[in-house]
TORPA-4810 file (N, C-alpha, C, O; in nm, 3 decimals):
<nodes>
NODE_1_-1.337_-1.482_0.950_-1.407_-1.392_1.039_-1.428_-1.259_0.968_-1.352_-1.220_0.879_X
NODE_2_-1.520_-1.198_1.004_-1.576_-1.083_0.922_-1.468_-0.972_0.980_-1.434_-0.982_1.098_X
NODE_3_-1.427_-0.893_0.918_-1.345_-0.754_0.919_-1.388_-0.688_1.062_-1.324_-0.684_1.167_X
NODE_4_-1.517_-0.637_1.029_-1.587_-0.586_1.144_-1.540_-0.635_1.319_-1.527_-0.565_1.420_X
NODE_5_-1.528_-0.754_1.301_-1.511_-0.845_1.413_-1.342_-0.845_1.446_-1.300_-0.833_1.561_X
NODE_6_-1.276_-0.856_1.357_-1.153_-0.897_1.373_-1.073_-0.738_1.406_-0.958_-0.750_1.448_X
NODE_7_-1.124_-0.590_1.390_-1.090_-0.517_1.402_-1.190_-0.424_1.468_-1.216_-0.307_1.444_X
NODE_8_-1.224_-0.481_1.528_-1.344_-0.383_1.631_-1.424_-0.295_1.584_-1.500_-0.235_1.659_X
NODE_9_-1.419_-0.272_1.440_-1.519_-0.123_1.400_-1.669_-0.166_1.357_-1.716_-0.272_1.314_X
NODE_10_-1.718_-0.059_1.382_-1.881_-0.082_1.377_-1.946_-0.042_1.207_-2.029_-0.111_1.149_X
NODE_11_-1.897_0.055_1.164_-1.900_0.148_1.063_-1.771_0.159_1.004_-1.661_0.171_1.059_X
NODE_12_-1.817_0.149_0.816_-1.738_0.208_0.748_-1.802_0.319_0.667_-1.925_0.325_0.667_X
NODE_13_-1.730_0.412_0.594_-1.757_0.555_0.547_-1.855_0.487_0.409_-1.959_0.538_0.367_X
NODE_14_-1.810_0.401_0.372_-1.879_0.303_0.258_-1.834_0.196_0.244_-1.744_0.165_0.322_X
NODE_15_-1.884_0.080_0.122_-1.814_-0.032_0.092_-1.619_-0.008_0.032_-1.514_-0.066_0.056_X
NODE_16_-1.651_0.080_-0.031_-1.522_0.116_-0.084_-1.389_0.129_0.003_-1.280_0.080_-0.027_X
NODE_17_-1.421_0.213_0.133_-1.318_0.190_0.225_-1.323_0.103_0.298_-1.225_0.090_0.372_X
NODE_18_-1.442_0.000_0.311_-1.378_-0.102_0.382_-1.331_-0.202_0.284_-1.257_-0.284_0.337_X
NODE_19_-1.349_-0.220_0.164_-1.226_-0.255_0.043_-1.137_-0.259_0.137_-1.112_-0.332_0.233_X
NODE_20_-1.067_-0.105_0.060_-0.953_-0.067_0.111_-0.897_-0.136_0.262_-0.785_-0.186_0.262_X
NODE_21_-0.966_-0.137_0.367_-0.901_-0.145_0.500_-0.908_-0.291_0.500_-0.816_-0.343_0.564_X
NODE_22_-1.003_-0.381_0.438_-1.011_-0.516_0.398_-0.886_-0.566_0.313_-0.850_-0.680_0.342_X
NODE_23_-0.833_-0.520_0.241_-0.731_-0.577_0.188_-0.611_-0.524_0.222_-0.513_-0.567_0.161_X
NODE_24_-0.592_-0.423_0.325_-0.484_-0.395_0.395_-0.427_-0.503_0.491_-0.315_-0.553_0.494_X
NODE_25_-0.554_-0.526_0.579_-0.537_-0.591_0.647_-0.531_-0.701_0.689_-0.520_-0.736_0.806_X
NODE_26_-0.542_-0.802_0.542_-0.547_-0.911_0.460_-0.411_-0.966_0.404_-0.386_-1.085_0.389_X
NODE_27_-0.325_-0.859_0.374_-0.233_-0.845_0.367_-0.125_-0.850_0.445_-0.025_-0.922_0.436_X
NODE_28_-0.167_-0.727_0.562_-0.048_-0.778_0.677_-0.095_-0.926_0.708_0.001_-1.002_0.702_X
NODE_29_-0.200_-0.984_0.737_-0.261_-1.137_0.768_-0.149_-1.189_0.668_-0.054_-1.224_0.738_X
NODE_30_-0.133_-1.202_0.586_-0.094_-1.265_0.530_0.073_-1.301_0.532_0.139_-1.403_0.511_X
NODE_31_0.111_-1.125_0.578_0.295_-1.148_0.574_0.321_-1.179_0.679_0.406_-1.267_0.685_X
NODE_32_0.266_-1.125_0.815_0.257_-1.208_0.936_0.229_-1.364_0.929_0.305_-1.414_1.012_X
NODE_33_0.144_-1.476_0.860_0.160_-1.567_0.835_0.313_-1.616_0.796_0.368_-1.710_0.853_X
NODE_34_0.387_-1.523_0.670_0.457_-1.575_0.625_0.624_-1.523_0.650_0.711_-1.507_0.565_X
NODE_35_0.628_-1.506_0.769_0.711_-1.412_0.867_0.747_-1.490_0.937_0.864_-1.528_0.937_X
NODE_36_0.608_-1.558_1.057_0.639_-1.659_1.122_0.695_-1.769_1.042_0.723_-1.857_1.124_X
NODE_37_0.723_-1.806_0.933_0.774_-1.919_0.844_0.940_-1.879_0.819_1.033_-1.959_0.806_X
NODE_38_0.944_-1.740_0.817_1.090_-1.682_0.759_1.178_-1.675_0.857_1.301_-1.683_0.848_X
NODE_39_1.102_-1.658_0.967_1.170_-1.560_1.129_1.276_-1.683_1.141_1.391_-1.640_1.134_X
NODE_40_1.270_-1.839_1.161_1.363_-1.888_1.216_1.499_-1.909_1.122_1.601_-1.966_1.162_X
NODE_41_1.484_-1.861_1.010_1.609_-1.855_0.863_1.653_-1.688_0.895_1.724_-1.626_0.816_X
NODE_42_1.623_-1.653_0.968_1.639_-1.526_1.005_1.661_-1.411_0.871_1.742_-1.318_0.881_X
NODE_43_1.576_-1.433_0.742_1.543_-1.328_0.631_1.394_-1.288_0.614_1.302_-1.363_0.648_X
NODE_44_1.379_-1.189_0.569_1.272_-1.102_0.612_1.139_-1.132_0.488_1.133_-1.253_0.465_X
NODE_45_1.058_-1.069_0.423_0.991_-1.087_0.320_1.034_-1.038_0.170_1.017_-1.087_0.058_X
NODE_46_1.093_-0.925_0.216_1.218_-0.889_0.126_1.258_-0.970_0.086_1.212_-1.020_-0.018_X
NODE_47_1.373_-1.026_0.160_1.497_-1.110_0.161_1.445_-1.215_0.081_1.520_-1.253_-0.009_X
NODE_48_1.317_-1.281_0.095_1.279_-1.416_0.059_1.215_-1.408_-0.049_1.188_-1.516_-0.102_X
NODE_49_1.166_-1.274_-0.124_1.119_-1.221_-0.261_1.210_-1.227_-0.350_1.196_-1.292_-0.454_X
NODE_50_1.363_-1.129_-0.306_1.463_-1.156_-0.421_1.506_-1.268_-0.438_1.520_-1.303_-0.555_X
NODE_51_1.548_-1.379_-0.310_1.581_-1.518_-0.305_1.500_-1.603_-0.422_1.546_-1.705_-0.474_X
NODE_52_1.410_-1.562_-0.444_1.302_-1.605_-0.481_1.327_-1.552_-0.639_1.381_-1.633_-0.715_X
NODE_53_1.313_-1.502_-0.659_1.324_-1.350_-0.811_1.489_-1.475_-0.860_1.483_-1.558_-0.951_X
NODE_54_1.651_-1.444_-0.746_1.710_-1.486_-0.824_1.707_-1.657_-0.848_1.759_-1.697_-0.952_X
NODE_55_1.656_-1.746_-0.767_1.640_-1.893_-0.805_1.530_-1.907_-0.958_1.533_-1.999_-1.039_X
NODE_56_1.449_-1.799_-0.960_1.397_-1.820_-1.094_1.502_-1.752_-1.219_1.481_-1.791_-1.334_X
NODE_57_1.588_-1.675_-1.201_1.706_-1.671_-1.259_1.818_-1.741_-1.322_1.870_-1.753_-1.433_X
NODE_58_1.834_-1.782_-1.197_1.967_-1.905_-1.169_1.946_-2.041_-1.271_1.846_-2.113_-1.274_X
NODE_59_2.057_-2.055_-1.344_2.207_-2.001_-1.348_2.214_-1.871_-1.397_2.316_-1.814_-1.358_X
NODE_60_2.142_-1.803_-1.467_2.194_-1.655_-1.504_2.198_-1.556_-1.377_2.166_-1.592_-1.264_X
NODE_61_2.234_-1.444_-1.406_2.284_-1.336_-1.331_2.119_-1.283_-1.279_2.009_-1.338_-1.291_X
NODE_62_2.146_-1.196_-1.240_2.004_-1.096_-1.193_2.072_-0.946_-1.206_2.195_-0.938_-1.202_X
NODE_63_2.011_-0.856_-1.217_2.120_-0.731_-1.201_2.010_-0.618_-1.115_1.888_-0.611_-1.131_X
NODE_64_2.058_-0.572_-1.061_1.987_-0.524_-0.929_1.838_-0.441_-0.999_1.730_-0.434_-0.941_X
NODE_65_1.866_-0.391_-1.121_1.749_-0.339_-1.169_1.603_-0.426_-1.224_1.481_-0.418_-1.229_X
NODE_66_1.722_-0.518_-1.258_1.576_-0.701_-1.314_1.545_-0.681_-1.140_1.433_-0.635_-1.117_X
NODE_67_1.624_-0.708_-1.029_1.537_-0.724_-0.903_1.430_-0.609_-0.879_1.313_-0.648_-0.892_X
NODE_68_1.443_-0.510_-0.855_1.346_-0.370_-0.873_1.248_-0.401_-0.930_1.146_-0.422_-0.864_X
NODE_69_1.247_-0.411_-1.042_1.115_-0.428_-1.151_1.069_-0.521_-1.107_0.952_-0.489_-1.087_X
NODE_70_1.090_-0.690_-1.056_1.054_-0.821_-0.990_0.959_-0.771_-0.922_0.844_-0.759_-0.964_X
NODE_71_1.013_-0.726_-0.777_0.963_-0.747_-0.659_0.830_-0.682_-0.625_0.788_-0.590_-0.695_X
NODE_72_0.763_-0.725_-0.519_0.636_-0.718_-0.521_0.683_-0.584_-0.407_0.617_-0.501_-0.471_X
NODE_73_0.717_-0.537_-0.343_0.743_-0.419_-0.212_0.811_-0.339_-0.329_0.915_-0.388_-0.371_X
NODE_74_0.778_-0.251_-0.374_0.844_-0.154_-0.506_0.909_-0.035_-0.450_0.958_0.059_-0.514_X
NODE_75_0.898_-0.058_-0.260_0.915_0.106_-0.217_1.064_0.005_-0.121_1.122_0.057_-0.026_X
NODE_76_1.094_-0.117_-0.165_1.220_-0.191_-0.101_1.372_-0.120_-0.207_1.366_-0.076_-0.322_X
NODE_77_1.477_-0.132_-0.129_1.616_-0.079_-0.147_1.654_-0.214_-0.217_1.752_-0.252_-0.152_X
NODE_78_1.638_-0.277_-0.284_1.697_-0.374_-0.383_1.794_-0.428_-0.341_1.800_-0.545_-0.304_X
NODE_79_1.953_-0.283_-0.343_2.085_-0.256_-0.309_2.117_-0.338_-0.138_2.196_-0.431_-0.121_X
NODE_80_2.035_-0.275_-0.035_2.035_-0.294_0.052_2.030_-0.457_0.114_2.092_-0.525_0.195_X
NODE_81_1.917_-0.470_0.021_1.893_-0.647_0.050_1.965_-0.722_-0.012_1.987_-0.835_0.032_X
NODE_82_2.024_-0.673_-0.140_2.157_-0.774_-0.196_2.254_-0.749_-0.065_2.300_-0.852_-0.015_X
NODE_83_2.278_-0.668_-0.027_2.388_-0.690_0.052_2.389_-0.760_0.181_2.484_-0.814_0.238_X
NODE_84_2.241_-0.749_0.225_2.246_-0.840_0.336_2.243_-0.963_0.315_2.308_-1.031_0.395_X
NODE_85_2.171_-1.034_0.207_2.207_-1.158_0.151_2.342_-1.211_0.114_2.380_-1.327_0.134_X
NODE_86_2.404_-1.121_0.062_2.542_-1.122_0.048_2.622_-1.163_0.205_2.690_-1.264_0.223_X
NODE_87_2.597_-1.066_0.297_2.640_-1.076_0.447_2.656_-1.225_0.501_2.753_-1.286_0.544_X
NODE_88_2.494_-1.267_0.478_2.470_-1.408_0.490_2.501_-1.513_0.388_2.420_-1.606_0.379_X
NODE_89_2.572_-1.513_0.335_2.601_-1.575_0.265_2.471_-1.646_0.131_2.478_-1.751_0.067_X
NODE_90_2.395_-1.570_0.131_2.281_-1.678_0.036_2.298_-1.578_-0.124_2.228_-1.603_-0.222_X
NODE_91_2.390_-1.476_-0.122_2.346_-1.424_-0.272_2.528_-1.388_-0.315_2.608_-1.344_-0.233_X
NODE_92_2.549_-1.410_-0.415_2.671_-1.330_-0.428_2.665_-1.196_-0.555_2.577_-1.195_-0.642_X
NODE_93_2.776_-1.088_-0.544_2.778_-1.030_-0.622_2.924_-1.032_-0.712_3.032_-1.068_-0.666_X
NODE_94_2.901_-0.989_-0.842_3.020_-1.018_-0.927_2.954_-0.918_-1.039_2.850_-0.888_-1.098_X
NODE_95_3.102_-0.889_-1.023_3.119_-0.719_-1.181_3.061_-0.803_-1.296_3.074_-0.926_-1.305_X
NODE_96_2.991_-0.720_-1.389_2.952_-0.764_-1.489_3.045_-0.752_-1.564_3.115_-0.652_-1.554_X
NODE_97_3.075_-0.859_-1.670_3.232_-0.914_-1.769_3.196_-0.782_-1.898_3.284_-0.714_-1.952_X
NODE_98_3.035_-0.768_-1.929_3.036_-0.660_-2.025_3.044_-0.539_-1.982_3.087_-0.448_-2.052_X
NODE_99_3.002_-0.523_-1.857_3.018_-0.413_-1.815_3.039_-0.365_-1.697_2.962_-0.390_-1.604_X
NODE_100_3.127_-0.302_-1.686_3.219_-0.303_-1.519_3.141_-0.205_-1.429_3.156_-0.223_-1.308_X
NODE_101_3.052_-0.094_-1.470_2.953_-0.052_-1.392_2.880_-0.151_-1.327_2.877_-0.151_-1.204_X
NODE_102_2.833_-0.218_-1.378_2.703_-0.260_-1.358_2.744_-0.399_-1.252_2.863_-0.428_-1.245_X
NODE_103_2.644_-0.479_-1.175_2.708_-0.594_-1.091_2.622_-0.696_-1.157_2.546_-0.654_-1.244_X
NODE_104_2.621_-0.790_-1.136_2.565_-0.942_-1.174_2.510_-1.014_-1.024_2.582_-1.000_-0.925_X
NODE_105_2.376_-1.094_-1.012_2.340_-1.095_-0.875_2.337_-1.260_-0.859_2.240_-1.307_-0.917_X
NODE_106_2.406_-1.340_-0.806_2.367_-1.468_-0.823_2.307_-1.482_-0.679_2.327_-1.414_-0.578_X
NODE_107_2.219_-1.602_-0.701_2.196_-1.709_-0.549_2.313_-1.815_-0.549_2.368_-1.881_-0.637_X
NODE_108_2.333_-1.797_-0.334_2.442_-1.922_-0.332_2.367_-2.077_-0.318_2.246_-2.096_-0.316_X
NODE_109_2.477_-2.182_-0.309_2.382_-2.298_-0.264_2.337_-2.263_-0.182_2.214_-2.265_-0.191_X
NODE_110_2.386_-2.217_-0.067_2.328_-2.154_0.069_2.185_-2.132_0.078_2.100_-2.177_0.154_X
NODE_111_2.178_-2.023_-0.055_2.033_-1.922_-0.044_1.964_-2.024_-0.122_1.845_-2.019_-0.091_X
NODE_112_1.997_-2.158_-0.248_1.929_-2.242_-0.284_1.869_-2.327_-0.157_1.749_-2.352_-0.156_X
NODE_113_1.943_-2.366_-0.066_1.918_-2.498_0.029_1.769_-2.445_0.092_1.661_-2.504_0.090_X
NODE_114_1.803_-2.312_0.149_1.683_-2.215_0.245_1.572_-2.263_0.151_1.501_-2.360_0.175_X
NODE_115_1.562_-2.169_0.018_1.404_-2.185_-0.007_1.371_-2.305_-0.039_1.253_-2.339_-0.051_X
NODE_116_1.489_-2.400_-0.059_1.408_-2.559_-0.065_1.335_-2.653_0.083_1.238_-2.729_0.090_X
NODE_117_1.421_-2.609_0.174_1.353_-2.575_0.305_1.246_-2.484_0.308_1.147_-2.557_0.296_X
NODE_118_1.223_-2.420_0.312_1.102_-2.322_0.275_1.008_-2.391_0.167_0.893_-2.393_0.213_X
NODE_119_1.012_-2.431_0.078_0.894_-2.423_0.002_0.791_-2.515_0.052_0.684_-2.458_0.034_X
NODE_120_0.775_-2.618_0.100_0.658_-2.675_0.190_0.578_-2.593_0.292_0.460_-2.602_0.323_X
NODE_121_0.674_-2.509_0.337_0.604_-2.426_0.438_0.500_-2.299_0.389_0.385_-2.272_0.425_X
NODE_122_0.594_-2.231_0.288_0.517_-2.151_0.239_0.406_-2.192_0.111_0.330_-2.107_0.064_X
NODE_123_0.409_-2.334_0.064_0.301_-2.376_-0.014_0.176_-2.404_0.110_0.056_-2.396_0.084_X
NODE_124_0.215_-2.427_0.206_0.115_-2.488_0.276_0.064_-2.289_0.359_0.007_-2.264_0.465_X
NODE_125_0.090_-2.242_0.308_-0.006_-2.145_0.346_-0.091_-2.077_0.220_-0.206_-2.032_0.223_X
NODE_126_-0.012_-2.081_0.125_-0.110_-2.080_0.008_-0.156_-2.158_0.016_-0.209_-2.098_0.109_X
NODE_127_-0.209_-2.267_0.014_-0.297_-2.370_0.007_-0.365_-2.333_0.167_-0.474_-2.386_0.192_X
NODE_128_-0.329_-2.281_0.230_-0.455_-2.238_0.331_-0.546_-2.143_0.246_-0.665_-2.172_0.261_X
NODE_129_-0.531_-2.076_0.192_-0.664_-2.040_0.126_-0.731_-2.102_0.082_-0.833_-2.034_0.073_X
NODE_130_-0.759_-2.243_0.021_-0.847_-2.334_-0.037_-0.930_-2.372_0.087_-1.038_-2.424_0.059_X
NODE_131_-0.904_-2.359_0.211_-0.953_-2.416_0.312_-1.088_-2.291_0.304_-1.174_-2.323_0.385_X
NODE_132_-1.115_-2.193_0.246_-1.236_-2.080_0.270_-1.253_-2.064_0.141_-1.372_-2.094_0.130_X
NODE_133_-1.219_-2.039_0.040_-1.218_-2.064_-0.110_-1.216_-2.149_-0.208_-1.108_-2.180_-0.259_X
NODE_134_-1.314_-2.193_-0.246_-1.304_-2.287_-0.400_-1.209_-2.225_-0.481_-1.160_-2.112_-0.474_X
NODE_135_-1.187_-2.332_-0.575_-1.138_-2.323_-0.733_-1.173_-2.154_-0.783_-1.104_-2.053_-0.796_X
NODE_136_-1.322_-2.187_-0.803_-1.370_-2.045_-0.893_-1.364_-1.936_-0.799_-1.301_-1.835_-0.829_X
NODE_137_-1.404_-1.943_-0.728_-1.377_-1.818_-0.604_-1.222_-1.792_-0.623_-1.181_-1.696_-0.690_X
NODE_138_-1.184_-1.832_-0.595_-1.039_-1.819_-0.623_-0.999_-1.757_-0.730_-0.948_-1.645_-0.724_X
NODE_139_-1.021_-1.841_-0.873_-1.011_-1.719_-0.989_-1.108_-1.605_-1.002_-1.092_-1.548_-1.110_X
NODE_140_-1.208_-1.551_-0.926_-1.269_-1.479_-0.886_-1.208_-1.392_-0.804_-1.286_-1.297_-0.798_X
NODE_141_-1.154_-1.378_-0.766_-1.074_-1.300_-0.635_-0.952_-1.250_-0.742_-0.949_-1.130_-0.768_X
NODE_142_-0.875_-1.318_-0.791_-0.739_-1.292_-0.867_-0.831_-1.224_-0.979_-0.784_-1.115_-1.010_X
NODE_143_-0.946_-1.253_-1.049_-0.953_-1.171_-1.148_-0.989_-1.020_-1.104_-0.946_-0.929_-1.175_X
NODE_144_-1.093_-0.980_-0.950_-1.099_-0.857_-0.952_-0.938_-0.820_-0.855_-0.906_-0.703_-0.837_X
NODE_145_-0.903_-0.867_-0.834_-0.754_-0.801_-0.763_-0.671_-0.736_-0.918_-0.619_-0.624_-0.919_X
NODE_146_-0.670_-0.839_-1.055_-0.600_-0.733_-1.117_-0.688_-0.659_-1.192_-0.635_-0.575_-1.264_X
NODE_147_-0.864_-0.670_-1.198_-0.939_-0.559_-1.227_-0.938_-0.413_-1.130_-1.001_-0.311_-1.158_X
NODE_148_-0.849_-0.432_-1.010_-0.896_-0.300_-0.893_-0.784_-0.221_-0.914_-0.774_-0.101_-0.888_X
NODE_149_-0.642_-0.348_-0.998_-0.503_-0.227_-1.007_-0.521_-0.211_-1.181_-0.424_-0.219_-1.256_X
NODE_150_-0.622_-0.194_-1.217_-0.640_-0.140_-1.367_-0.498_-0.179_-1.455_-0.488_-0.146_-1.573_X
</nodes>
């Protein structure tokens, strides 16, 4: 459905801001899609990014700064979400053996079992985009998305 329609406005200032308000709102579309998928594991988009960050890790460590640099929400508390994962049992933390500052971030089986539960669900919403997008459209879209963040 056209922007216009799906958000009531008649007028934009130019193409450029409705860019902008077009891929804002494309976006929440999108985490709202993938929210309703998270909500009943009760972890957030956060939660399911680092889950995510440390299973491509695993078996090695993660250290809260490899998570930072990872994650796609760059304005997220890293710290915060290890610990709630921690709470729930899906992440553990452990002193680093070289260095006692620093912590080491693993995933539990716990937090393994979830995204293996999860990954059908959330492939099948990426693959909802093929349902309005071809192949080339598709690499069309990904090539100006990382032509617009220079």
């Amino acid at each position: 459905m056209e922007l216009e329609k799906e958000i009531m406005v008649k007028n934009f200032r130019n193409e450029y801001h409705k860019a902008v308000v077009n891929l804002k709102y494309t976006g929440n579309w999108i985490s709202m899609k993938t929210n309703s998928i998270l909500k009943p594991y009760g972890i957030s988009n956060q939660q399911y990014n680092v889950l995510r960050i440390l299973r491509g890790q695993n078996p090695k460590p993660a250290t809260v700064n490899l998570l930072i640099e990872r994650m796609l929400d760059k304005s997220s508390n890293a710290s915060r979400i290890v610990d709630k994962l921690e709470s729930k049992g899906l992440a553990n933390r452990v002193t680093c053996a070289n260095d006692r500052r620093a912590v080491d971030v693993f995933i539990t089986k716990k937090g393994l079992e979830i995204l293996d539960s999860l990954d059908s669900d959330i492939i099948n919403v990426e693959e909802g985009i093929s349902k309005n997008l071809n192949k080339k459209e598709t690499d069309e879209l990904n090539r100006l998305l990382d032509k617009l963040r220079g």
